[in-house]
C-alpha positions as CSV (number, residue, x, y, z in Angstrom):
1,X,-9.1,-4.7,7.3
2,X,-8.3,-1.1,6.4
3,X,-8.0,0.4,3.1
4,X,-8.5,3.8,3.8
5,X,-10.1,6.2,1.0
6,X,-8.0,9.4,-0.8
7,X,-4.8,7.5,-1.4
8,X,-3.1,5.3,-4.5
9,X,-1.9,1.2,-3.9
10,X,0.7,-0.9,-5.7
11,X,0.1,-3.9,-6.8
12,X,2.8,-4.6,-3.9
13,X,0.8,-3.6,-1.4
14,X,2.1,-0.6,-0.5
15,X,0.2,2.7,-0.3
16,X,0.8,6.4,-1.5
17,X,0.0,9.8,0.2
18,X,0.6,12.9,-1.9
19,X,1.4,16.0,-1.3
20,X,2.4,18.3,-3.9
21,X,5.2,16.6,-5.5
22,X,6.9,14.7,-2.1
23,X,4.8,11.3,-1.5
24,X,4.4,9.2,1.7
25,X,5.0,5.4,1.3
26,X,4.0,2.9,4.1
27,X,2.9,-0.8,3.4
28,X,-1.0,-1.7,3.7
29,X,-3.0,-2.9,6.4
30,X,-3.2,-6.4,4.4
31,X,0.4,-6.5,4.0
32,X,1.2,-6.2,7.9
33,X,-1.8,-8.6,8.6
34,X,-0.2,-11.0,6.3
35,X,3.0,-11.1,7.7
36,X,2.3,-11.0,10.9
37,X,4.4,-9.3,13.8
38,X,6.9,-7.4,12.0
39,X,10.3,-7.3,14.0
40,X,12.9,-5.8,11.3
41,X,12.5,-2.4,9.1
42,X,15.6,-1.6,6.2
43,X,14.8,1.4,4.9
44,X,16.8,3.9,2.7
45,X,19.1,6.7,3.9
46,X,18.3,10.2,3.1
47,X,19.0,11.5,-0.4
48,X,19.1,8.1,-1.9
49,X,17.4,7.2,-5.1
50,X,14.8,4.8,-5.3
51,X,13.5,3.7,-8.8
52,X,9.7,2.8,-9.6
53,X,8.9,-0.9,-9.4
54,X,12.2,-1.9,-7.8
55,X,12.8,-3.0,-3.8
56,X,14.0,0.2,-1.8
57,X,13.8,-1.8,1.6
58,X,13.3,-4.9,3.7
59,X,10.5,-5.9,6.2
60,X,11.2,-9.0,8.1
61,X,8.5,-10.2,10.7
62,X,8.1,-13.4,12.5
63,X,7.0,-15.6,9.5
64,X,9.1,-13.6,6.6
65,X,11.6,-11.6,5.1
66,X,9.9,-9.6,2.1
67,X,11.2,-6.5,0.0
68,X,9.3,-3.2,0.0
69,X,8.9,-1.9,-3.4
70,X,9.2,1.3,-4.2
71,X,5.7,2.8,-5.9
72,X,7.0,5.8,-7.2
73,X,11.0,7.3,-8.8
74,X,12.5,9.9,-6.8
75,X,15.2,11.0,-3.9
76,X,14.3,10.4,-0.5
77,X,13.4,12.8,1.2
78,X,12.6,11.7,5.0
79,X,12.9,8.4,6.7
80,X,10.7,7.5,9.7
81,X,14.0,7.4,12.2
82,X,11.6,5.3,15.0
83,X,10.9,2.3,12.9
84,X,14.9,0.5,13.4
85,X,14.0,0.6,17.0
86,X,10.3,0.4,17.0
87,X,9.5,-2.0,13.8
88,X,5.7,-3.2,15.4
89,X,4.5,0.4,15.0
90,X,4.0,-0.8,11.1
91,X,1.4,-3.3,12.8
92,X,-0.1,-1.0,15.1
93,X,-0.6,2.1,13.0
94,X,0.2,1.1,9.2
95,X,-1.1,4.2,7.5
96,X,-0.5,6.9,10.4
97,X,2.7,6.5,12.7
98,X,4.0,3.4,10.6
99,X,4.4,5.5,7.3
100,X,7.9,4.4,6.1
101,X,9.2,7.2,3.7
102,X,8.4,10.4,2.5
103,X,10.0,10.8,-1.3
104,X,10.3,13.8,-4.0
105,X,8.5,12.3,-7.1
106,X,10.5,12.6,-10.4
107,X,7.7,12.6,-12.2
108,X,3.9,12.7,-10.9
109,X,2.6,10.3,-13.4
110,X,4.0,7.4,-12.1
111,X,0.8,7.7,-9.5
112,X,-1.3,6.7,-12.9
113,X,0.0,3.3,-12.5
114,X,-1.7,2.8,-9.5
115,X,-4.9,2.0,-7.8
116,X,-7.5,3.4,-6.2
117,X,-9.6,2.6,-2.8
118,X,-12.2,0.5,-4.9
119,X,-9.4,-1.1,-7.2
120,X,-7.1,-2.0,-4.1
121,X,-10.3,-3.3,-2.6
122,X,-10.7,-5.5,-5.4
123,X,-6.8,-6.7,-6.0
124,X,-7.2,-7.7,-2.3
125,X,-10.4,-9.7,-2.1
126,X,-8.7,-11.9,-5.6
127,X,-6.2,-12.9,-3.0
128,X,-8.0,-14.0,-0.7
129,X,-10.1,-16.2,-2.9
């Protein structure tokens, strides 16, 4: 499993790439491995709002339907237009081509809340137990 180094996770298992004040959102390695083959993205539309902590989408794959939570505030900025038709690129390529949404972060801080590489790590091997 792959929990590459240089960017911040939710509790939610989602991950962060910044860049300034617009972040990248994609869900984790673990979280396609646990849900398997992935056969439905619902994803925001341009210039909506999505709110810290709260569901901004829907990923639905062969063994469940689970919401994508949002871990930062902000407008969306970008939305990765081949998922609808190409939803298993999430399983092939989680943190490069299967990045979900790029947003502009209301506030930077909200990154505080979340982990690290070492932390994520951590959060991931509990589950497993």
């Amino acid at each position: 499993m792959e929990i590459p180094q240089g960017l911040k996770y939710s509790k939610e298992h989602e991950w962060v790439a910044t860049e300034e004040s617009v972040a990248t959102v994609g869900i984790t390695d673990h979280a396609q491995d646990q849900l398997g083959e992935i056969v439905y993205i619902e994803l925001p539309a341009v210039g909506d709002k999505i709110s810290k902590d709260d569901p901004f989408g829907v990923v639905e794959s062969v063994k469940a339907v689970s919401d994508i939570y949002a871990p930062v505030s902000g407008t969306v900025i970008e939305v990765n237009e081949d998922l609808p038709e190409s939803p298993e690129v999430v399983n092939e390529d989680p943190y490069g081509d299967g990045w979900l949404i790029k947003v502009r972060m209301n506030d930077p801080t909200d990154l505080d809340d979340l982990m690290d590489h070492e932390e994520y790590a951590e959060l991931v091997a509990r589950e497993k137990e």
